[in-house]
N, CA, C and O atoms as CSV, one atom per row, in Angstrom:
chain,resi,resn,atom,element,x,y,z
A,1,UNK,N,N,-27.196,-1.088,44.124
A,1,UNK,CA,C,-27.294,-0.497,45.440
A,1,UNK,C,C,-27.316,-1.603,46.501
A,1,UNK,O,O,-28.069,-2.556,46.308
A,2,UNK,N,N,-26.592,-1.564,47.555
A,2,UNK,CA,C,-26.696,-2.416,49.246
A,2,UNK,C,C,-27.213,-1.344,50.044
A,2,UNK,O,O,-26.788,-0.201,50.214
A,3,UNK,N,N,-28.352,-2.022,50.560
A,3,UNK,CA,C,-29.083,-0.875,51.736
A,3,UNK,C,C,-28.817,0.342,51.667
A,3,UNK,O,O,-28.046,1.046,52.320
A,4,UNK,N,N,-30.053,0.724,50.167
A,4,UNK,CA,C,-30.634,1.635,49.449
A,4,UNK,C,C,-29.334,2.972,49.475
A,4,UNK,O,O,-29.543,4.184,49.532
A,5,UNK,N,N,-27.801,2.152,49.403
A,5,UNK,CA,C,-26.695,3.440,48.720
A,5,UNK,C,C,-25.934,2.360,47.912
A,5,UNK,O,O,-25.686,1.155,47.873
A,6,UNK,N,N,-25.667,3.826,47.146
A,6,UNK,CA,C,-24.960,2.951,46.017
A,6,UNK,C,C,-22.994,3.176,45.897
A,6,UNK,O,O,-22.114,2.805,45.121
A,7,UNK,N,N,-23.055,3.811,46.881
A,7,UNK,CA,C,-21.059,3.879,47.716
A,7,UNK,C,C,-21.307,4.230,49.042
A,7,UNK,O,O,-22.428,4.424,49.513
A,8,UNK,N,N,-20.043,4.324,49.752
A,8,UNK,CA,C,-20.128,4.546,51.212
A,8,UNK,C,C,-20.350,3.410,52.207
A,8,UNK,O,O,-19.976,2.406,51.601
A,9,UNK,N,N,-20.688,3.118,53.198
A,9,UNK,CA,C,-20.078,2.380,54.249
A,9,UNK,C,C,-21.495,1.764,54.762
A,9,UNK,O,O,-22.624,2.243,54.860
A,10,UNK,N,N,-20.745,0.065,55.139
A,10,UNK,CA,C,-21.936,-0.962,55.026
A,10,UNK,C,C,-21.154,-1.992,56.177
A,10,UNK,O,O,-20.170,-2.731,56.137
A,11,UNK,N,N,-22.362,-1.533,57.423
A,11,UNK,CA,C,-22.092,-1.935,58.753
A,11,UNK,C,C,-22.763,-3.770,58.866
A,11,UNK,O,O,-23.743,-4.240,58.289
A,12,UNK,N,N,-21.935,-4.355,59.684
A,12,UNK,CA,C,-22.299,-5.840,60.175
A,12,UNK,C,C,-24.377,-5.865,59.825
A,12,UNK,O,O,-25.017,-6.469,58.965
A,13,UNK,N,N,-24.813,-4.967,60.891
A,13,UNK,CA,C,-26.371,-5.234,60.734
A,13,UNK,C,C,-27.069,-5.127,59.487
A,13,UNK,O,O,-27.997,-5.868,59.165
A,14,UNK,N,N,-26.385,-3.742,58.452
A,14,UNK,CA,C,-27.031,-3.454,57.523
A,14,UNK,C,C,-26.610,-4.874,56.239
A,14,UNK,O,O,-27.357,-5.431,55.435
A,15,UNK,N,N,-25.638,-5.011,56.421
A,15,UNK,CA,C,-24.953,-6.334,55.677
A,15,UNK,C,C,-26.061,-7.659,56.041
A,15,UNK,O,O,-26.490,-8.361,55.125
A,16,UNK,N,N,-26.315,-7.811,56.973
A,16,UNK,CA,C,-26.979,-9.269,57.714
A,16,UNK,C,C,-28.567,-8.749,56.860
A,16,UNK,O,O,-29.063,-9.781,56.408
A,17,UNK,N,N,-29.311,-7.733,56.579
A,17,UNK,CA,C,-30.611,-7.378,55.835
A,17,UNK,C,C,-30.583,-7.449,54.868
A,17,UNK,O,O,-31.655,-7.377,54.267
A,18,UNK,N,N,-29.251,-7.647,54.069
A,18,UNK,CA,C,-29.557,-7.623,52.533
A,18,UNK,C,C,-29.015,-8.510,51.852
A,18,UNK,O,O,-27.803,-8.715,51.787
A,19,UNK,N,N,-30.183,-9.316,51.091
A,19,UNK,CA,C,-30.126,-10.674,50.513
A,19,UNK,C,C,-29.785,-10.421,48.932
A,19,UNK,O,O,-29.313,-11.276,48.182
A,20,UNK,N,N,-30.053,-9.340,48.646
A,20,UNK,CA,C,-29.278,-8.691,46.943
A,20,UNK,C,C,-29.279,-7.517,46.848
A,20,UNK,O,O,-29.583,-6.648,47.665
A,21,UNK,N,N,-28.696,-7.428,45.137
A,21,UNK,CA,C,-28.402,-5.672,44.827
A,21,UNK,C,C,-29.718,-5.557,44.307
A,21,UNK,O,O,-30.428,-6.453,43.853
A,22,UNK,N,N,-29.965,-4.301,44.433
A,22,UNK,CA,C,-30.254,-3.485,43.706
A,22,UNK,C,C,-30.035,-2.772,43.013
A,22,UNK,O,O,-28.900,-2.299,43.062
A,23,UNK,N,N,-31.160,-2.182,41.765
A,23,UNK,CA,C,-30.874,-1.474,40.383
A,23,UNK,C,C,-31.674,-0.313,40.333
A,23,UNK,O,O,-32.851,-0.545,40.608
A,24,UNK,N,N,-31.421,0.814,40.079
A,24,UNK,CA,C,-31.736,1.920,40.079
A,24,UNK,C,C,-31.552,2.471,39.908
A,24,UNK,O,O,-30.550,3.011,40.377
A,25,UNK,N,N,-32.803,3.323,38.453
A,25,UNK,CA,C,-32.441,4.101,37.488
A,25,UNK,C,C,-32.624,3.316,35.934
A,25,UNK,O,O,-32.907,3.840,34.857
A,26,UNK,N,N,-32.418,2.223,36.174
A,26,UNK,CA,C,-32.319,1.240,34.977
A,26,UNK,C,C,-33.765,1.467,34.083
A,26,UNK,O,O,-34.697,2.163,34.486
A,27,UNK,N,N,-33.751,0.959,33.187
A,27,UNK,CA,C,-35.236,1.167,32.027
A,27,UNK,C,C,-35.671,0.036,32.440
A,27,UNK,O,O,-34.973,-0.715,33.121
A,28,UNK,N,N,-37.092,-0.282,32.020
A,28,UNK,CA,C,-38.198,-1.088,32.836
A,28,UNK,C,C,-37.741,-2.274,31.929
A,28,UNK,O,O,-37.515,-2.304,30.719
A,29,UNK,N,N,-37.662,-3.443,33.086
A,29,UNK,CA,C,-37.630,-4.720,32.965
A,29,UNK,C,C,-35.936,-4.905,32.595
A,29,UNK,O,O,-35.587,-5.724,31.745
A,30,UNK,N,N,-35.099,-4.186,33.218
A,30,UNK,CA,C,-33.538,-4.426,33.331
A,30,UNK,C,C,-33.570,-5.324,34.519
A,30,UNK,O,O,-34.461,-5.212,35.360
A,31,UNK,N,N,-32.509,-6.318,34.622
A,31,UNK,CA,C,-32.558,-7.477,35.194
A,31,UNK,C,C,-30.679,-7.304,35.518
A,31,UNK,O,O,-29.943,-6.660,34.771
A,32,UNK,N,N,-30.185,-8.063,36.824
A,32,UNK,CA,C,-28.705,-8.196,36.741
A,32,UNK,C,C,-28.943,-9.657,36.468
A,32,UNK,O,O,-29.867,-10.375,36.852
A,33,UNK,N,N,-27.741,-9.975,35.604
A,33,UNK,CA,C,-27.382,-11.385,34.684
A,33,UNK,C,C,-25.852,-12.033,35.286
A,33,UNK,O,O,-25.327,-13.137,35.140
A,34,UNK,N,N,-25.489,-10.963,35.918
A,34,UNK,CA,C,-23.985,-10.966,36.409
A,34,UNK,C,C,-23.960,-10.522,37.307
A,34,UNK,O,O,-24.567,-9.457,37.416
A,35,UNK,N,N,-23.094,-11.192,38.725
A,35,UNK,CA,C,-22.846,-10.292,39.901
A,35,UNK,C,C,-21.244,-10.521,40.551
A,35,UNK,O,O,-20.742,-11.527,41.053
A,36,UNK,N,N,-20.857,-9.585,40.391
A,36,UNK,CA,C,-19.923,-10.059,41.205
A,36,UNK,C,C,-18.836,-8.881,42.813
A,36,UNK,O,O,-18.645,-7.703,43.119
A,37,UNK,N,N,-18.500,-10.186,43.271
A,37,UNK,CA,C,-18.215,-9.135,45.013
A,37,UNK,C,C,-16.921,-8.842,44.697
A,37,UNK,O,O,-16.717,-9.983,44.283
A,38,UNK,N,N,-15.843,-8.291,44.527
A,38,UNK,CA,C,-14.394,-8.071,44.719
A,38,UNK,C,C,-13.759,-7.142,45.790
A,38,UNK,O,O,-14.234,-6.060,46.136
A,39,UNK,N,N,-12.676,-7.683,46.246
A,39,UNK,CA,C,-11.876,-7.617,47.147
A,39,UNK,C,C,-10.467,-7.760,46.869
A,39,UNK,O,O,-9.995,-8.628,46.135
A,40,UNK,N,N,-9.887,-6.972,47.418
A,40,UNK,CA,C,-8.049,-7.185,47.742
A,40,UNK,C,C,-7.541,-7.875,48.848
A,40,UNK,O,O,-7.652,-7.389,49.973
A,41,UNK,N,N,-6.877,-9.191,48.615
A,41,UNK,CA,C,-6.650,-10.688,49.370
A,41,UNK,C,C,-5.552,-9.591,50.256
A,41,UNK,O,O,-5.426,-8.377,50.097
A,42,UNK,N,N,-4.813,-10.532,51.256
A,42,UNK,CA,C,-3.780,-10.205,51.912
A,42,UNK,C,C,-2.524,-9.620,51.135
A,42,UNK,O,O,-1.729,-8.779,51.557
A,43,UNK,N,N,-2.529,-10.265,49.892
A,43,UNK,CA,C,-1.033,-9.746,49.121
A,43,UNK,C,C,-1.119,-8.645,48.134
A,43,UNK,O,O,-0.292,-8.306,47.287
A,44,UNK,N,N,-2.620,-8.016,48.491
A,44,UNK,CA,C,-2.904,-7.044,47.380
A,44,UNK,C,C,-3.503,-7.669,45.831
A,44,UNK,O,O,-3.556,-7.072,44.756
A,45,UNK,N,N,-3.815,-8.725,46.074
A,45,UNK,CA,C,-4.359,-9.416,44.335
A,45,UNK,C,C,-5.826,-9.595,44.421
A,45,UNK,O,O,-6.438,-10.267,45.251
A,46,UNK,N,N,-6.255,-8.958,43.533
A,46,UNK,CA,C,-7.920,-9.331,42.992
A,46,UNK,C,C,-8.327,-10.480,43.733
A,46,UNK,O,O,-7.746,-11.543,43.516
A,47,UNK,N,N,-9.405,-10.407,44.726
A,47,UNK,CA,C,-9.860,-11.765,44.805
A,47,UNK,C,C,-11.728,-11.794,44.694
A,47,UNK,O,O,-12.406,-11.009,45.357
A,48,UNK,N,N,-12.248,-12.671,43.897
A,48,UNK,CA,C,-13.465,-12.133,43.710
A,48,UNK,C,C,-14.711,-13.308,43.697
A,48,UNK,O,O,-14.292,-14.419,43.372
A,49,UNK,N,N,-15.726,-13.261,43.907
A,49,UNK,CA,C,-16.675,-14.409,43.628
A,49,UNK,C,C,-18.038,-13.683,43.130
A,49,UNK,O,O,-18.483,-12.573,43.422
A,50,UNK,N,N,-18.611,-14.821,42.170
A,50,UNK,CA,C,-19.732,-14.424,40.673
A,50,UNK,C,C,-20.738,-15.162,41.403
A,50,UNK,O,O,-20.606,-16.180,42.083
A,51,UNK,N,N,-21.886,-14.394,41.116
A,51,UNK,CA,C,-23.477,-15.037,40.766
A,51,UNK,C,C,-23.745,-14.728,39.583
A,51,UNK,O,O,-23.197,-13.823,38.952
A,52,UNK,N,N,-24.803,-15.618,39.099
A,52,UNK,CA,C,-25.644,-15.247,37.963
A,52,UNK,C,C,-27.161,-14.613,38.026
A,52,UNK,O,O,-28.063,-15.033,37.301
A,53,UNK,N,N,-27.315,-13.668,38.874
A,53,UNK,CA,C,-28.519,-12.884,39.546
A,53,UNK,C,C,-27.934,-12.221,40.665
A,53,UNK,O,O,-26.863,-12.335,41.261
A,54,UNK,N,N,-29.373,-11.184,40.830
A,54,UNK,CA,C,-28.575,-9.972,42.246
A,54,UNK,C,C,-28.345,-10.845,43.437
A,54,UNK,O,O,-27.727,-10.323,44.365
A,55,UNK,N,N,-28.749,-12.128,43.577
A,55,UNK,CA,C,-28.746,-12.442,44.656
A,55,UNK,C,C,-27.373,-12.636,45.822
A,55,UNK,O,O,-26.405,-12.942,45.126
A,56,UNK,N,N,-27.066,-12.588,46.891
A,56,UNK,CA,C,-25.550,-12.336,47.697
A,56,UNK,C,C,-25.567,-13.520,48.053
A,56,UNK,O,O,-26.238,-13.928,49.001
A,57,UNK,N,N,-24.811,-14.242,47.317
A,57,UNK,CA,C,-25.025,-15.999,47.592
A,57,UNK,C,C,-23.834,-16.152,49.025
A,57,UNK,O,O,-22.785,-15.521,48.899
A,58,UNK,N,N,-23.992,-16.798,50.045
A,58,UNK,CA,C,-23.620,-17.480,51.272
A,58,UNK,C,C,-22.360,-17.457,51.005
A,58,UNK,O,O,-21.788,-17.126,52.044
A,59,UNK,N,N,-21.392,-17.682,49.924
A,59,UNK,CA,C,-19.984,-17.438,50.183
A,59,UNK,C,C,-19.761,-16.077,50.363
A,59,UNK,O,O,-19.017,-15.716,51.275
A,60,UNK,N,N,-20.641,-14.753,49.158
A,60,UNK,CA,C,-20.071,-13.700,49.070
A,60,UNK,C,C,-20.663,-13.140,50.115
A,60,UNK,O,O,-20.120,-12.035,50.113
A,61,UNK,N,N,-21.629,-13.141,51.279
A,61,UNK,CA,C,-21.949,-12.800,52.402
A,61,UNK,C,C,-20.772,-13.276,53.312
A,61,UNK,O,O,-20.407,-12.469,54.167
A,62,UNK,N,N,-20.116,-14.501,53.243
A,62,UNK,CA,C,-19.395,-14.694,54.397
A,62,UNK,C,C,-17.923,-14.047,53.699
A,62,UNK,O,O,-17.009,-14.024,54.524
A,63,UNK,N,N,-17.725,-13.769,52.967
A,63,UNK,CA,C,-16.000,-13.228,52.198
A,63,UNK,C,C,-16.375,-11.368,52.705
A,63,UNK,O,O,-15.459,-10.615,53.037
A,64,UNK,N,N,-17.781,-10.942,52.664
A,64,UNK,CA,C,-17.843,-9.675,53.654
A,64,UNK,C,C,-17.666,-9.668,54.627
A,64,UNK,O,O,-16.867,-8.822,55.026
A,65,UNK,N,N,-18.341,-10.668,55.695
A,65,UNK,CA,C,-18.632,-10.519,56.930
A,65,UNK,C,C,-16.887,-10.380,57.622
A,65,UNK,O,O,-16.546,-9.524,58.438
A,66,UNK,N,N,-16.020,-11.416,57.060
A,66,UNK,CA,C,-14.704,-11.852,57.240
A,66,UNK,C,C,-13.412,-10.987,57.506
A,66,UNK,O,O,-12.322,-11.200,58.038
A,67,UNK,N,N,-14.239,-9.545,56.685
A,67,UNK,CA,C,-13.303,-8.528,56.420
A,67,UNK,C,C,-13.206,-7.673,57.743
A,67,UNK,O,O,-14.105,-7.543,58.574
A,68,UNK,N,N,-11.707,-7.009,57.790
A,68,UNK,CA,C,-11.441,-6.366,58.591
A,68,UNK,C,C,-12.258,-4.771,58.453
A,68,UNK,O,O,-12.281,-3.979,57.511
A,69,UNK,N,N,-12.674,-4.730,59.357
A,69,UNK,CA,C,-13.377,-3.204,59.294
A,69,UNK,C,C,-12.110,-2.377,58.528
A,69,UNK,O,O,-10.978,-2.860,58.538
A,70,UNK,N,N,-12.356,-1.294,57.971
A,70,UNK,CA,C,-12.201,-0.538,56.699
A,70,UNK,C,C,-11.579,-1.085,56.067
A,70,UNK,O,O,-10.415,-0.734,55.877
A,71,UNK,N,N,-12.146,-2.228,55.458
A,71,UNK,CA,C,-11.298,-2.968,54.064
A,71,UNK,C,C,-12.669,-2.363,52.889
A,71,UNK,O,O,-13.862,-2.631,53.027
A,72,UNK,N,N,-12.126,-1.605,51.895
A,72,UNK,CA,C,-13.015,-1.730,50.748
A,72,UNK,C,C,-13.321,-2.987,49.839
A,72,UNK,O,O,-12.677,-4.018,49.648
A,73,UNK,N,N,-14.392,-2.590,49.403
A,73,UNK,CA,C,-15.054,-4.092,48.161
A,73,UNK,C,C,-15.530,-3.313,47.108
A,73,UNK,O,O,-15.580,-2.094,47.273
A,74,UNK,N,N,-15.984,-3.937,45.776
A,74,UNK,CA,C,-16.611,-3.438,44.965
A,74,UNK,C,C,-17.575,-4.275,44.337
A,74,UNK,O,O,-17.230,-5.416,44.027
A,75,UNK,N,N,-18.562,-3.938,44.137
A,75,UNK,CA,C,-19.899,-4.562,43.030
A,75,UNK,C,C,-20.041,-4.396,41.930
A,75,UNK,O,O,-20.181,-3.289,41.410
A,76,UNK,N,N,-20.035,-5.448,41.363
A,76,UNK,CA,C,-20.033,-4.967,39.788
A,76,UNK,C,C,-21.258,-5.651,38.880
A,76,UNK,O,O,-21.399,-6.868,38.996
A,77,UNK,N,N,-21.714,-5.279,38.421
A,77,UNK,CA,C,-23.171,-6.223,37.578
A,77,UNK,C,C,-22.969,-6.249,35.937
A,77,UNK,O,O,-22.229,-5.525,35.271
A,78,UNK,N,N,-23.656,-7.068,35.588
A,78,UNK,CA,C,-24.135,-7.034,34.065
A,78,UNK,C,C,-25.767,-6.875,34.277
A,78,UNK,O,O,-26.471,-7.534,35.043
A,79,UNK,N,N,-26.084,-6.038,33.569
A,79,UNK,CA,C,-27.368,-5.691,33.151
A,79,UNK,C,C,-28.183,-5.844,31.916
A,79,UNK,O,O,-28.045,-4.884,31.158
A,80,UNK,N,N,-28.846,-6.604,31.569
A,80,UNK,CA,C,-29.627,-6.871,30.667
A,80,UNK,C,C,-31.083,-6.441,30.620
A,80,UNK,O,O,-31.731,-6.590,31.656
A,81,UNK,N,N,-31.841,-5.787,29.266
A,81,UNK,CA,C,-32.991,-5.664,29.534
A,81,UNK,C,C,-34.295,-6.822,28.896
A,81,UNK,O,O,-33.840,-7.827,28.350
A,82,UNK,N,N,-35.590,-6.718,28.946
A,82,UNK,CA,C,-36.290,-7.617,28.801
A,82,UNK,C,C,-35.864,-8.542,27.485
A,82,UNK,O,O,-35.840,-9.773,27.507
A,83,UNK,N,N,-35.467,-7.548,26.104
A,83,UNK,CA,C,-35.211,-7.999,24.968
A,83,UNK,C,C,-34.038,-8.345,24.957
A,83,UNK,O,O,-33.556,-8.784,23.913
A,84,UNK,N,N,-33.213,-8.226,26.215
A,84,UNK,CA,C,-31.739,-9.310,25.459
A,84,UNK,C,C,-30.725,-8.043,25.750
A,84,UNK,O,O,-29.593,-8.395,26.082
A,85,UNK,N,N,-30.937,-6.745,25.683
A,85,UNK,CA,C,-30.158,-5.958,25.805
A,85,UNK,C,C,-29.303,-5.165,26.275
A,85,UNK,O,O,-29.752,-4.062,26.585
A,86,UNK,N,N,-27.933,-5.385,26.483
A,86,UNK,CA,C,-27.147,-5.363,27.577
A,86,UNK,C,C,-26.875,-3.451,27.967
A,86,UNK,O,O,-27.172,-2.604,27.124
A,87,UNK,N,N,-26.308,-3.087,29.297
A,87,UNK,CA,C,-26.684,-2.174,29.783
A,87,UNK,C,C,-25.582,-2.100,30.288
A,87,UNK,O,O,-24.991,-3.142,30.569
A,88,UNK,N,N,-24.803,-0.416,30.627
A,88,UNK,CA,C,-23.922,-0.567,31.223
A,88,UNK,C,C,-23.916,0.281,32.348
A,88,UNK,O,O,-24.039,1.504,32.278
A,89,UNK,N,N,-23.783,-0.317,33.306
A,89,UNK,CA,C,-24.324,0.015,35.083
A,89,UNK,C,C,-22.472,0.217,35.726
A,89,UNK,O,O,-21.610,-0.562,35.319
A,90,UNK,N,N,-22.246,0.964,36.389
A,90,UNK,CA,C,-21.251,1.539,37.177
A,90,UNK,C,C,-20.995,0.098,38.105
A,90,UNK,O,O,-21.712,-0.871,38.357
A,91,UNK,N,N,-19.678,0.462,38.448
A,91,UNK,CA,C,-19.139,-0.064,40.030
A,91,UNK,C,C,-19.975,0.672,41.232
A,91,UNK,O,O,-20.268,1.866,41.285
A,92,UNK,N,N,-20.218,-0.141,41.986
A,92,UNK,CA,C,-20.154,0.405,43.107
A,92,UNK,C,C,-19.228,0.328,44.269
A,92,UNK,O,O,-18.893,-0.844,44.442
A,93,UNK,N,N,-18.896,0.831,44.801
A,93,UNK,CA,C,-17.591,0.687,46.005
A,93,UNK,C,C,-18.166,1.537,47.292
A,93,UNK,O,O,-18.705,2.622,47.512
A,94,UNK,N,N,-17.695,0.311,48.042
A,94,UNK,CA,C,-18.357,0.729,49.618
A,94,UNK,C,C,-16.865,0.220,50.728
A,94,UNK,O,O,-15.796,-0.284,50.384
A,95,UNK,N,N,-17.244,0.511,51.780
A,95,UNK,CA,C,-16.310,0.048,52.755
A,95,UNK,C,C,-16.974,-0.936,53.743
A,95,UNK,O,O,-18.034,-0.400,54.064
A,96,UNK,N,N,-16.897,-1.689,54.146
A,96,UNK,CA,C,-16.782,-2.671,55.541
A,96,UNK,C,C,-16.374,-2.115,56.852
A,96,UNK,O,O,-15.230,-2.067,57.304
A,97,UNK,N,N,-17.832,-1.567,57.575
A,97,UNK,CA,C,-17.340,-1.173,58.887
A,97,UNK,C,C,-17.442,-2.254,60.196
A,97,UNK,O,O,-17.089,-1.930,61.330
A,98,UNK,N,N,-17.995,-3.621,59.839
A,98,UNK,CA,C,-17.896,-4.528,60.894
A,98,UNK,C,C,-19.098,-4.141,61.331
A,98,UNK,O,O,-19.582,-4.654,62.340
């Protein structure tokens, strides 16, 4: 989840408040291990950047901010729980309203 939705549309201010994803719904002590932001470049090709935690590291905040209002993105995680055990958590897809 980005500012508590998990699709739908994610304005300049609400973007500038949120420093990671969120998980919800997950079983206790699920953790993201994988993060990643994706986007469609100018020519239509995958373009994407990884963390290793929820956190929205300074490139993938500025590869949002950059975007033309209604350009879609998508979130994607790996989820692991306390014992090692991997989890499988949805895309999320939102739009960029500037």
């Amino acid at each position: 989840m980005l500012a508590g939705k998990s699709i739908g549309e994610i304005n300049a201010a609400q973007w500038s408040s949120i420093k990671a994803v969120d998980l919800v719904g997950c079983v206790t002590g699920a953790r993201i291990v994988s993060l990643t932001i994706c986007i469609k470049d100018c020519k239509g090709k995958d373009a994407a950047l990884n963390g290793t935690d929820a956190t929205l590291s300074a490139a993938m905040r500025q590869m949002i901010a950059n975007l033309p209002p209604g350009t879609p993105f998508t979130v994607k995680v790996a989820v692991k729980d306390a014992k090692g055990k991997a989890w499988e958590v949805p895309d999320a897809s939102f739009v960029w309203k500037g």
